[in-house]
N, C-alpha and C positions, 0 to 999 in steps of 0.2 A: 636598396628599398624595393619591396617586394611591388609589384603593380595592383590596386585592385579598381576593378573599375564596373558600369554596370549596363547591361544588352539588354538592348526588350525586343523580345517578339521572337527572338533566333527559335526557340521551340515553344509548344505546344503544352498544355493540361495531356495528361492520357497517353502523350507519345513513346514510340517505344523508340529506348537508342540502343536493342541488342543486349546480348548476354557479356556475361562479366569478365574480362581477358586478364592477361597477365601484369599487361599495361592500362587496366580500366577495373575502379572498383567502386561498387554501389555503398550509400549507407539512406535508407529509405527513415523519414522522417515522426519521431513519436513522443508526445510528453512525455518528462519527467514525471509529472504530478498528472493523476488524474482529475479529470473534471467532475461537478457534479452531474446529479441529473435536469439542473434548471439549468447549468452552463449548455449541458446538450439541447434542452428547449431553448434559449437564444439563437445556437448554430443554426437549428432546423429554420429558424424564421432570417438567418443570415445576420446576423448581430455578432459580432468580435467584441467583447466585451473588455473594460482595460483590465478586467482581472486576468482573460481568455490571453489577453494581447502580452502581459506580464510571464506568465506560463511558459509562451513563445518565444520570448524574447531569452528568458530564463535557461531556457532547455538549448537554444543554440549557443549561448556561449561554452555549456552544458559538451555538446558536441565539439566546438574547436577544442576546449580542452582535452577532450577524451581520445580525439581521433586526431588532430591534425599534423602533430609532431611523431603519431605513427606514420602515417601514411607520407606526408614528407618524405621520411626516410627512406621507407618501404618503396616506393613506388620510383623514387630517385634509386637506390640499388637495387635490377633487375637482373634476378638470378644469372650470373656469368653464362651459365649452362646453356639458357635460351635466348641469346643477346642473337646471334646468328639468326633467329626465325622473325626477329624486329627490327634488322638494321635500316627497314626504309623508313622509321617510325623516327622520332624526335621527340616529344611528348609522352606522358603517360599521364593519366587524369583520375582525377578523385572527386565524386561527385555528393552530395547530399542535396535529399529530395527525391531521390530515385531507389524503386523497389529493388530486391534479389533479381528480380525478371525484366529488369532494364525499365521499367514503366515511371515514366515522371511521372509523382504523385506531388510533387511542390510542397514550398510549407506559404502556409496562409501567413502575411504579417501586414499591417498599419504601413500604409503608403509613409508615413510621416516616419516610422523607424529606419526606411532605407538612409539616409545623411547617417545616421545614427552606427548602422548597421556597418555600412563602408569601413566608420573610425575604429570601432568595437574591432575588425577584423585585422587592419592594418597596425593598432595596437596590440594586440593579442600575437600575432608575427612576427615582429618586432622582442619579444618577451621570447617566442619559441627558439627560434636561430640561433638566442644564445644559449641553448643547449645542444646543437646542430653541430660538428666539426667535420670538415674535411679530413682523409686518411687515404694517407698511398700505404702498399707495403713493399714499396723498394728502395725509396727515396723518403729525404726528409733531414728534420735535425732534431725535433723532440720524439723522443720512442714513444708509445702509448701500446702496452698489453691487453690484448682482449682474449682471455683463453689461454691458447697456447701460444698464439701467432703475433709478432710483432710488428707494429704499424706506424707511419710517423705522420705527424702532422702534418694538414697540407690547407692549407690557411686560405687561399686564393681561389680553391674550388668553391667554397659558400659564394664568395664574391659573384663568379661566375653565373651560379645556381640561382641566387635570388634576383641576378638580374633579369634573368630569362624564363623563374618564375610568375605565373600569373594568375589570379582571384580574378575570374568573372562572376557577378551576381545575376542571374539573368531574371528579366520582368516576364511571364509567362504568357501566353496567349489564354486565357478563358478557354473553357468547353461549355459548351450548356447543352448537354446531354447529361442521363439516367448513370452514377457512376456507382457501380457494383459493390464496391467497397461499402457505399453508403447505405445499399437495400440492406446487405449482410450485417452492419454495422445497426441497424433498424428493427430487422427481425431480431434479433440477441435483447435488445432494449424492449423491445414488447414484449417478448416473452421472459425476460428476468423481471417484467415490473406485474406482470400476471402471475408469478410463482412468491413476487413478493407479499402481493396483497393475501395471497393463501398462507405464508407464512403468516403473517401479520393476527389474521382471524385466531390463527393457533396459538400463537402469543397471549394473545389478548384471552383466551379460553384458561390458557396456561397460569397467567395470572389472577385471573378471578377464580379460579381453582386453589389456589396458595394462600389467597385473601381468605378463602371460605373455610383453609385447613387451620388457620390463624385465628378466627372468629372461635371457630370451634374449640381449639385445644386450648385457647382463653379462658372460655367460657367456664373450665374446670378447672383451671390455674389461676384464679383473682383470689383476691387477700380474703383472709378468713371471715372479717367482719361483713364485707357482700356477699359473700359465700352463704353462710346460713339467713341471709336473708332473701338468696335466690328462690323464688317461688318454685320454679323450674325443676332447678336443680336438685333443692331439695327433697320435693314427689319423688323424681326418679330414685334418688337414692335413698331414701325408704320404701319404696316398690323393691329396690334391691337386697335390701335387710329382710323387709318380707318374705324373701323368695327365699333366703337363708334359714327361714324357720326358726328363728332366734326366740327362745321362750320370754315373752311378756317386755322386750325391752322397749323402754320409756322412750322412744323416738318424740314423741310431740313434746313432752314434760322439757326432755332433757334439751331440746330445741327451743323451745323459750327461756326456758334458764338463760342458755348459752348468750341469746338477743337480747337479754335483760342484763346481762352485764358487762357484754362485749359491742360498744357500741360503735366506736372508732378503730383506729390501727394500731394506736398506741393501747388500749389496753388489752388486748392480746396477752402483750408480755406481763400482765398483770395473774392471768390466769394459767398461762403455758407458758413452756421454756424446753427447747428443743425439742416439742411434737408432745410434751409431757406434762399431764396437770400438775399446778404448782400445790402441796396439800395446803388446805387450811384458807385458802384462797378465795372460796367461796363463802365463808362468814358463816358455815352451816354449822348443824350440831355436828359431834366428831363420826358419830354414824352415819347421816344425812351424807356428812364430806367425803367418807371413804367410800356410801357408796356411787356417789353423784363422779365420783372422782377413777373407778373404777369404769362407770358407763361412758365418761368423755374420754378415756384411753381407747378403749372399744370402741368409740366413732369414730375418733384420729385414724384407728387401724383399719376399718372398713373402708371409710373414706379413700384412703389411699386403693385400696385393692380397688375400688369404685371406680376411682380416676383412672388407674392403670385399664382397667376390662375401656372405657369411655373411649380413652384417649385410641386403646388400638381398631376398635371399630370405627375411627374415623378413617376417612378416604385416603390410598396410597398415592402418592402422584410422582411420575417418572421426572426426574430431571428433563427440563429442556435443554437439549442437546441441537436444537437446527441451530442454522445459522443463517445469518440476514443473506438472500438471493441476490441484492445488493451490490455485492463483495466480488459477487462476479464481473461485477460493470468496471470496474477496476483498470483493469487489463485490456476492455473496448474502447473505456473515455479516455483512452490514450492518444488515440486515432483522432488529429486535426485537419490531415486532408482531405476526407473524402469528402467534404462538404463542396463540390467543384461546382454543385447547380446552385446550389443556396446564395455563395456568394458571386455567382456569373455577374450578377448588375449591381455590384457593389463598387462602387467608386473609393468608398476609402479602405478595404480589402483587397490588396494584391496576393499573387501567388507568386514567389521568386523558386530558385534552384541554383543551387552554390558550386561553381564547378572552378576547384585549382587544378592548373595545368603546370603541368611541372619537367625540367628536361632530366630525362633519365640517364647516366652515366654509362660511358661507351668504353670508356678504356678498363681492361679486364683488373688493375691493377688500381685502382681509386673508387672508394665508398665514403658514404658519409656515416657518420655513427653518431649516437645521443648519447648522451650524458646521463650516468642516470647514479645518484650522489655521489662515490666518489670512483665509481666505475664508468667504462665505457660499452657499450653495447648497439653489434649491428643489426640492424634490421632489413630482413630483405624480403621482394617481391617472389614468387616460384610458385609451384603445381604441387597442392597436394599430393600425397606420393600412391594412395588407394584411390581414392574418385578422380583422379587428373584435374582436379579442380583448383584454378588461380587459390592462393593462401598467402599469408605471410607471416614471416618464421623469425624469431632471434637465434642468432648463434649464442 
């Protein structure tokens, strides 16, 4: 059984514990989910909200699962190569809470979740191990293939390992100073909620613009029967016939006819039938009909041409294409730590820092390997091979 147990005070808010070694690896703390913009107004007044505290709680199990059975591994098999430049060492450690640049930035949680937190870890280790095996490749009695290279079982090294494995949760000391992350994280929030409110104006233009192209293009697309009763519409589109020079045609005549018999929507189809006067329809003599009949073709026909010249002199409008400024806050309301002054006197807000210590394996000839379904695969600690930078590598 693995130990876990919990230190208050051992470090600091803000401390630095040095750059990242071969036997020391950072993973600096971020929601999963972003927050909103009112979760960020609770933070700035020091409020952990149980939605804020849910998020928290959420994204660290988030992390054992993603990192712990890496690092385990990794950091228990320390590159053969460089075992000579750390044989006074014993330990190698995995920390969460702390930046790239060694900086505890802690994670904020509910004093009340630590009991909680403790169980959550020791079950969660418990789950991991047994995907965790010991591996010699000299000795043994079960073979296990990884690659090319053959390995055998070695049952008694986990034993070993998780005894003298250990889960410290450590209670942090408070800072109550000015903490940089939080001015940076403040400025981004001001100035994306000032770009938004300028989007927002544009928007709002954008759509009353759409609204106005809509009223319009209505206005000469309504059913026939308000159509020639639009006082409007009709001027204009006899101004238009005017303008056409059309010899003597009956515009007003043939305009009350049409309101005189077309009173609803349903008789439309009484008179027309596909844009086309129906003969005989108007109850007239057979000359009266041919020519009354003649003249509302000829209206149907202009009409349209009317609509078409109407419809394109109304206003072009661009697609809106911005996007909510918004969207940027995304990727900043990630950020739960920097609030290190907000909650400095907050008694039911602690900051902790998760640090497994683990003993790394000295003999050149024994790793441990995971399981990964019906393979095995090692992982190990070593130096980037361009920037000399701590990594860790699968064979």
């Amino acid at each position: 059984m693995v130990n876990v147990s919990v230190k208050e005070y051992i470090y600091t808010l803000l401390q630095n514990l040095g750059e990242e070694t071969i036997i020391k690896e950072y993973k600096e703390f971020y929601l999963r989910r972003a927050l909103t913009i009112y979760d960020y107004y609770d933070l700035q007044k020091g409020i952990q909200t149980s939605k804020v505290q849910h998020y928290v709680e959420q994204t660290l199990e988030y992390y054992f699962d993603k990192y712990f059975k890496k690092y385990i591994c990794s950091l228990t098999n320390i590159d053969k190569h460089f075992l000579q430049n750390i044989l006074e060492e014993n330990f190698s450690n995995f920390y969460i809470g702390v930046s790239d640049e060694g900086i505890i930035t802690g994670i904020p949680i509910h004093k009340d979740y630590l009991p909680i937190l403790v169980k959550t870890i020791e079950g969660k280790l418990s789950i991991y191990y047994k995907d965790i095996i010991g591996l010699h490749n000299k000795k043994g009695v079960k073979e296990i293939q990884i690659g090319e290279e053959t390995y055998y079982d070695f049952d008694k090294l986990l034993v070993i390992l998780k005894k003298y494995t250990n889960v410290k949760i450590h209670i942090l000391k408070k800072e109550n100073k000015k903490n940089e992350e939080y001015k940076i994280l403040n400025s981004h929030v001001q100035e994306t909620l000032e770009e938004e409110e300028i989007y927002e104006q544009d928007r709002i233009i954008h759509k009353q613009q759409k609204l106005d192209k809509k009223i319009y293009n209505d206005k000469y697309s309504t059913s026939f029967h308000k159509l020639i009763r639009s006082v409007d519409i009709m001027l204009e589109f006899k101004e238009y016939l005017e303008n056409l020079k059309l010899d003597n045609y009956p515009f007003d005549k043939l305009l009350s006819l049409l309101k005189s018999k077309i009173l609803m929507p349903c008789d439309v189809e009484k008179y027309l039938y596909n844009g086309e006067y129906i003969v005989g329809s108007l109850s007239l003599t057979e000359e009266l009909d041919k020519y009354y009949g003649i003249k509302i073709r000829e209206f149907l026909h202009y009409y349209k041409e009317f609509k078409a010249k109407m419809l394109s002199d109304n206003i072009y409008i661009k697609p809106f294409s911005k996007k909510s400024p918004k969207l940027k806050l995304n990727s900043y309301l990630k950020n739960i730590t920097c609030f290190t002054e907000q909650f400095y006197s907050s008694e039911e807000t602690i900051y902790i820092m998760i640090q497994i210590e683990l003993p790394f394996i000295k003999d050149k000839n024994v790793y441990v390997g995971l399981k990964d379904k019906n393979n095995v695969k090692i992982i190990k600690r070593t130096y980037e091979d361009t920037m000399n930078m701590p990594c860790t590598k699968t064979n």
